[in-house]
Structures are given as structure tokens and as C-alpha cells.
C-alpha positions as CSV (number, residue, x, y, z in Angstrom):
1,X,-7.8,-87.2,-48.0
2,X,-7.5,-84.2,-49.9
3,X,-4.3,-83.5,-52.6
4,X,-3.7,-80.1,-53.4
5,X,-1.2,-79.8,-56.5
6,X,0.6,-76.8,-57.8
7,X,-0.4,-75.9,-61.1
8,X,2.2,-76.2,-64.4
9,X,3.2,-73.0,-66.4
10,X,3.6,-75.8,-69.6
11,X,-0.2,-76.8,-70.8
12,X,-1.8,-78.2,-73.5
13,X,-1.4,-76.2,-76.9
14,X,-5.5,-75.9,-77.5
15,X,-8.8,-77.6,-75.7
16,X,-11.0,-79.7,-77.7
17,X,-14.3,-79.1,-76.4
18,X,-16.8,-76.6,-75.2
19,X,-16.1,-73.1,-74.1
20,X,-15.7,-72.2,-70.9
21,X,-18.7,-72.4,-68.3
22,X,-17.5,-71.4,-64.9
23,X,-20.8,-72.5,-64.1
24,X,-19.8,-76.0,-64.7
25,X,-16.7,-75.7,-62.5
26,X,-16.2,-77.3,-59.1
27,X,-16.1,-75.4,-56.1
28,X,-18.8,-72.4,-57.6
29,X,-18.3,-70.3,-54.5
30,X,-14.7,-69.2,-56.2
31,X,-17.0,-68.0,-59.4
32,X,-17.4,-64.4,-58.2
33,X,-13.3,-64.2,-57.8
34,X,-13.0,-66.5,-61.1
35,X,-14.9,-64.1,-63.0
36,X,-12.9,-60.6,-61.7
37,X,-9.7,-62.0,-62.6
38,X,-10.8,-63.7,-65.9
39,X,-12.0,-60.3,-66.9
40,X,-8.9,-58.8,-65.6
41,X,-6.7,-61.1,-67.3
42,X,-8.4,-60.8,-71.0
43,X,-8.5,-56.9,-70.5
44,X,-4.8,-56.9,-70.0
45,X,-3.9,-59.7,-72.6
46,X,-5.6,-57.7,-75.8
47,X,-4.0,-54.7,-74.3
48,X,-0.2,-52.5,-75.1
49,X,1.5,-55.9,-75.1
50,X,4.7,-55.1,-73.4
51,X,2.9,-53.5,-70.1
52,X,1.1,-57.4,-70.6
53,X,4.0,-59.1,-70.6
54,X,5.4,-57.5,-67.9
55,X,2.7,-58.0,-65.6
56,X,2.7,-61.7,-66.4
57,X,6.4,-62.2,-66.5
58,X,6.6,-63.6,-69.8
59,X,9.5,-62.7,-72.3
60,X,9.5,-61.1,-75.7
61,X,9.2,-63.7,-77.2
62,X,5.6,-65.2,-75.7
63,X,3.2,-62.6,-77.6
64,X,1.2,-65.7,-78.4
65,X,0.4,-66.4,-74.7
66,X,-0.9,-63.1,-74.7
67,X,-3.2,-64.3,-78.0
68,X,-4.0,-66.8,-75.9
69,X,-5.4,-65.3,-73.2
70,X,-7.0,-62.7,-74.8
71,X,-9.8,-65.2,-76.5
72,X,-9.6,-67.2,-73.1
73,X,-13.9,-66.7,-73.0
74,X,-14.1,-68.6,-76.5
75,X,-11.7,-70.9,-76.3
76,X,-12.2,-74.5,-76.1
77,X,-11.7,-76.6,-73.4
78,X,-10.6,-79.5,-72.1
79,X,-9.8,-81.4,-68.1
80,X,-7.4,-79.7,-66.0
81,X,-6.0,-83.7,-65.8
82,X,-5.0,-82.9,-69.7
83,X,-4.2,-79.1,-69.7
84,X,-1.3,-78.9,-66.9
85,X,1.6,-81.1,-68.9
86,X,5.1,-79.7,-66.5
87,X,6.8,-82.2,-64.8
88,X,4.5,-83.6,-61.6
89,X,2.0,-84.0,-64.1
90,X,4.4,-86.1,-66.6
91,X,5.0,-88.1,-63.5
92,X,2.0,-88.4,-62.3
93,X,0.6,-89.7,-65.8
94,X,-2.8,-90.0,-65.0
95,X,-4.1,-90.7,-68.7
96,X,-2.1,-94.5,-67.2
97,X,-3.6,-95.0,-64.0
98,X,-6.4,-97.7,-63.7
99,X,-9.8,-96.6,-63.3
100,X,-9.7,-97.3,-59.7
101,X,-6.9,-95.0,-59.5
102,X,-8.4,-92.2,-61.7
103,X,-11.6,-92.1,-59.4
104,X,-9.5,-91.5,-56.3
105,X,-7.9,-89.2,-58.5
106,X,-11.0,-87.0,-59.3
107,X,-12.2,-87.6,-55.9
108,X,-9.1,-86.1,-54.0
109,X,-6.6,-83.9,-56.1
110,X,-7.1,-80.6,-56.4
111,X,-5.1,-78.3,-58.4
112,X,-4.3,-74.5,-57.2
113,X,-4.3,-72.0,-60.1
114,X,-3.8,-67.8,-60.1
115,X,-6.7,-67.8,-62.5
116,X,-9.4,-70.3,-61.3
117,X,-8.7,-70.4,-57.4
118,X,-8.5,-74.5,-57.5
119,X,-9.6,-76.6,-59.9
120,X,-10.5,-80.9,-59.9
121,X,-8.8,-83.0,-62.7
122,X,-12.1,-83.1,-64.7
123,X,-13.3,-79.5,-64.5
124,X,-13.1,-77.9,-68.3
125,X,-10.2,-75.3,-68.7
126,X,-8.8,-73.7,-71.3
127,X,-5.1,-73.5,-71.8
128,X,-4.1,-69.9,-70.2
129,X,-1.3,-67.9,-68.6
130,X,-1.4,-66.3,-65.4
131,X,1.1,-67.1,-62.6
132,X,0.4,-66.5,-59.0
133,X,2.6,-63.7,-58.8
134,X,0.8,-61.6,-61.9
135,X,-0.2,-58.5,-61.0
136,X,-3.4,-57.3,-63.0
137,X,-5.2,-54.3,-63.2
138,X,-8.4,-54.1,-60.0
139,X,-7.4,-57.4,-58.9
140,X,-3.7,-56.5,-57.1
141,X,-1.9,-59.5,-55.6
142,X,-3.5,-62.5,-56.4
143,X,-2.4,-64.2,-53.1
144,X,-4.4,-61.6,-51.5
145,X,-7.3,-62.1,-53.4
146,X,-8.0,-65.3,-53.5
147,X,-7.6,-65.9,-49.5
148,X,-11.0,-64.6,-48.1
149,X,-12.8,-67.2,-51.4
150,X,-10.2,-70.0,-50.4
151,X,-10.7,-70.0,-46.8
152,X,-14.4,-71.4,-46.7
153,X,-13.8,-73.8,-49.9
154,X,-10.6,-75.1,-49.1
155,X,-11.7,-76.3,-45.6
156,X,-15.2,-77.3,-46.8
157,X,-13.3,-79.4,-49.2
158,X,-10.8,-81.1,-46.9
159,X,-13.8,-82.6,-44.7
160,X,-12.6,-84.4,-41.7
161,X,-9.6,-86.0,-43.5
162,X,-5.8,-85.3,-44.0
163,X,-4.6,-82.6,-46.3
164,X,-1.4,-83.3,-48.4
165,X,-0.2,-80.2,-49.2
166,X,2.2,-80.2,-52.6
167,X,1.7,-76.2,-53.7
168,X,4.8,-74.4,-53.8
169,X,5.1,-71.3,-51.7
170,X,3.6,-69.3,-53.7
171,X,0.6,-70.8,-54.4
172,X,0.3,-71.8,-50.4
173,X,0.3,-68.2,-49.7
174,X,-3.3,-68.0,-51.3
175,X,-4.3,-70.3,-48.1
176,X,-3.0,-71.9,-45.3
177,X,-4.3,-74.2,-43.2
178,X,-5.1,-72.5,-39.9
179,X,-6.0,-74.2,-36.4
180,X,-7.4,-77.8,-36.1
181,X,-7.1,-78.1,-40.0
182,X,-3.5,-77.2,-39.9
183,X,-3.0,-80.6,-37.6
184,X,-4.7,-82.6,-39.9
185,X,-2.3,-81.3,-43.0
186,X,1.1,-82.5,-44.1
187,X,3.2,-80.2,-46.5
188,X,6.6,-81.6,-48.3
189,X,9.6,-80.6,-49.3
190,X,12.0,-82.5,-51.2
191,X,15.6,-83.0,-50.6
192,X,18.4,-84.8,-52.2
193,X,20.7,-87.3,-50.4
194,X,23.8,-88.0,-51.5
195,X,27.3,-88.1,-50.9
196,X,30.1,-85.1,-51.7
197,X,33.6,-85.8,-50.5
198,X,32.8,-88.6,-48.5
199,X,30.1,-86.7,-46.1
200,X,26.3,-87.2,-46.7
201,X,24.9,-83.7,-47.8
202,X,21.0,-83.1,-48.4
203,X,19.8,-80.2,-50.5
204,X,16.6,-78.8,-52.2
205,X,16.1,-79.8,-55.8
206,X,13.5,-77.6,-57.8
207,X,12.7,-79.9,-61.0
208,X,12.9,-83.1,-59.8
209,X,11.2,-81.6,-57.0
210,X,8.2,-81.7,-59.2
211,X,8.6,-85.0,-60.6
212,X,8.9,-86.3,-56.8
213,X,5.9,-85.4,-56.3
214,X,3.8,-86.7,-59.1
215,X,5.5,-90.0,-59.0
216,X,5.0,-89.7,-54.8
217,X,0.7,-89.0,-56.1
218,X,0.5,-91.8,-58.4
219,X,2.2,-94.2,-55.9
220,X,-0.9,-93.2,-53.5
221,X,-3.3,-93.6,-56.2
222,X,-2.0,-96.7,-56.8
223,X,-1.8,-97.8,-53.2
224,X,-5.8,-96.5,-52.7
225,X,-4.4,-95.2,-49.6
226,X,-7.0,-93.9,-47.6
227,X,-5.6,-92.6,-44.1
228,X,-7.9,-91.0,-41.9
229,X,-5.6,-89.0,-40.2
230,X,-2.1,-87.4,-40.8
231,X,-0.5,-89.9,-38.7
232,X,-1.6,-92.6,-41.2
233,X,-0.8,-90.8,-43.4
234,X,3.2,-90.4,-43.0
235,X,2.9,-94.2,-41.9
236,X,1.4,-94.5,-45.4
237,X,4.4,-92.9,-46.8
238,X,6.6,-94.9,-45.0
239,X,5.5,-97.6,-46.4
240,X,5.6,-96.9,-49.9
241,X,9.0,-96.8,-49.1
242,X,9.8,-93.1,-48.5
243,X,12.3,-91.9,-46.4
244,X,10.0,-89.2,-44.4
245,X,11.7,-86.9,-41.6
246,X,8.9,-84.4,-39.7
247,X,10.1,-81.0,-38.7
248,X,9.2,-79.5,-35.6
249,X,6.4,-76.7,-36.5
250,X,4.8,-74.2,-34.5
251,X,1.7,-74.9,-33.3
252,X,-2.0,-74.1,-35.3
253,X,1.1,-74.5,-38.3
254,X,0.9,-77.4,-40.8
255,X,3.1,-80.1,-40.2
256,X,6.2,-80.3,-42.6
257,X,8.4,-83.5,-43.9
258,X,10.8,-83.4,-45.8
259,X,11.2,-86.3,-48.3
260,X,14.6,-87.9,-48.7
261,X,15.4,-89.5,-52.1
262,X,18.9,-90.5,-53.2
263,X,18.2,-90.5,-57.3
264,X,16.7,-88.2,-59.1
């Protein structure tokens, strides 16, 4: 099974190791892409500051993610598992998982990113900025970009399993699952359950959202859920105690659930 995470705009303050090598990075077909929009990314970063923050959507008040950024090629590093710190990683808490559960982890999760393409828990990152929807200069839409370099990896990567699908829409829109691989992948949404007036109501939540999701990942870490299909791998759900619903979808279209929980 294959777990592809959105990335967190909160990381780690600094890395503690070596500088980045995108050499050392998983999925080295990305590196060509990696390297355009790493150079993009630093060029605008030391550049007229409010153009920067612009592009990246940051507010006055972030000139030091700019800083950042701009010595992003010799900064330290440290795993992607430490550097994304948002919610679905608090929730997740994989520095708490048994080892069992921390190999599954490395084996299965990957993590989309604007800058890096995806990424595994253990590959070395620096902390950096750059959402999805930055626009930077030669690169354009990063969406756009990245899909001809995530096509081949992506589905390389999800061999002949299932693929749960976490990314927000955003990040999704840099791949989707096409044709037999689209069958074999499940993508969630979360909704709330409760009660308003006396009539059961169920809306998206954004936050907990995240933190659904992480504590969904760790429960099938813990599990060592291994479906082999995406059949199993609802019925896995469903048996971690999830309420699952499946939407009707179009077909060569990943399937979609929506997750019912009742507290947040």
C-alpha cells in the first residue's frame, strides 16, 4: 500500500545534519524538476522581498521565511518524518510508533511537497517555504510542472497495491491517478456528524480534517494493515472502527469515501 500525505506549512525551526544532497533523495527521477524549482525558489527568496512574499503568499511579517529559503542549498537537514510538524503529523506522531510501525511507515508514506515533488519520511530536507500554489519565476504553476515528473514516479511507486490518497486538492492536482491505478486508489474526505436542532447534519472540517487523518495513519501503522486491494482496504477501515461511506465516481476516477466521525 502506498500513503500519500499532504505536506505541513509549520516545520521544524532548523535541520541538524548535512546539507542538502538531492542526490540522496528518493525517487531521483524528480531531481531534474527538484533542481529548477530549488533554483527558482532561492533566486526569488534573496530577491525585492515584497514581489517574494507575494509570490509565496506569506505576510509582512514572514521576511524570515524568505531568509530561510534563500540559504535553502546550505542549510542543514534533517527527515521529512521531523521537518513537517502541522496537525496530521502531531497526530500521526511517528517519533511514538514502534519500530514495526515506523518501518511500514518508511516503507509506504509518501509526502507531496511544491518544492521536492514527494518525499519518504527519512529523506533529508531542510526546513523551507513554498506552497503548491507559489508561482515562481521559469517554473509557472507548480501543479503543472510537476505532473509530466509525477506521472511515471507516482505509479512506479504504487506497484500493484492500493493507494490511499490523503493530499488536499491542491497538492492532488500535481497527479491523479488515471485508468487501472485510479481503481486501485481511495481518496478521503472528512466530515463531521452531529446533531443541530434535533436533525443529524454532516459537514467538512478543515483542521481536524488534518488531525483525522494522521490519527486514521497511525491507527494503520499500528494495525500493520497490509490490504492488497482497495476493497480490503475500506474493509480495513471498517474495522478500525471507521464509519466509511463510498461515493459513486466516474469511471478511470479514484474512488472517494468520506469518513464520518462524531468528535473532533
Amino acid at each position: 500500500m502506498l500513503i500519500l500525505l499532504p505536506p505541513s506549512e509549520g516545520k521544524a525551526d532548523a535541520g541538524s545534519g548535512r546539507r542538502l544532497d538531492l542526490a540522496r533523495l528518493s525517487l531521483p527521477e524528480l531531481n531534474p524538476v527538484r533542481e529548477q524549482v530549488l533554483t527558482a525558489l532561492i533566486a526569488l527568496s534573496a530577491g525585492p522581498q515584497e514581489a517574494a512574499l507575494a509570490a509565496l503568499g506569506l505576510g509582512a511579517g514572514q521576511h524570515g521565511e524568505l531568509r530561510r529559503n534563500a540559504r535553502l542549498a546550505q542549510a542543514a537537514t534533517a527527515p521529512a518524518g521531523r521537518i513537517y510538524t502541522g496537525v496530521l503529523y502531531e497526530a500521526l506522531d511517528l517519533a511514538t510508533l514502534p519500530p514495526p510501525a515506523q518501518r511500514a511507515a518508511r516503507r509506504q508514506v509518501l509526502v507531496s511537497s511544491g518544492l521536492w515533488g514527494a518525499v519518504r519520511l527519512t529523506d533529508r530536507i531542510p526546513p523551507y517555504r513554498c506552497p503548491i500554489g507559489a508561482r515562481l519565476s521559469g517554473i509557472g504553476g507548480l501543479p503543472a510542472r510537476w505532473r509530466r515528473a509525477l506521472e511515471p514516479a507516482l505509479t512506479t511507486a504504487a506497484g500493484s497495491g492500493p493507494v490511499l490518497d490523503l493530499r488536499s486538492g491542491a497538492y492532488a492536482a500535481a497527479w491523479t491517478p488515471r485508468g487501472e491505478l485510479a481503481d486501485r486508489t481511495v481518496t478521503v474526505r472528512v466530515l463531521h456528524e452531529r446533531e443541530v436542532d434535533g436533525v443529524v447534519v454532516r459537514s467538512v472540517v478543515s483542521h481536524f480534517n488534518k488531525a483525522t487523518k494522521g490519527r486514521l495513519v497511525r491507527d494503520l501503522l499500528l494495525a500493520d494493515v497490509r490490504p492488497s486491494t482497495a476493497d480490503a482496504l475500506l474493509t480495513a477501515l471498517r474495522d478500525l472502527k471507521y464509519l466509511v461511506c463510498e461515493q459513486a465516481t466516474a469511471p478511470g476516477r479514484p474512488r472517494q469515501v468520506d469518513l464520518v466521525v462524531s468528535e473532533l
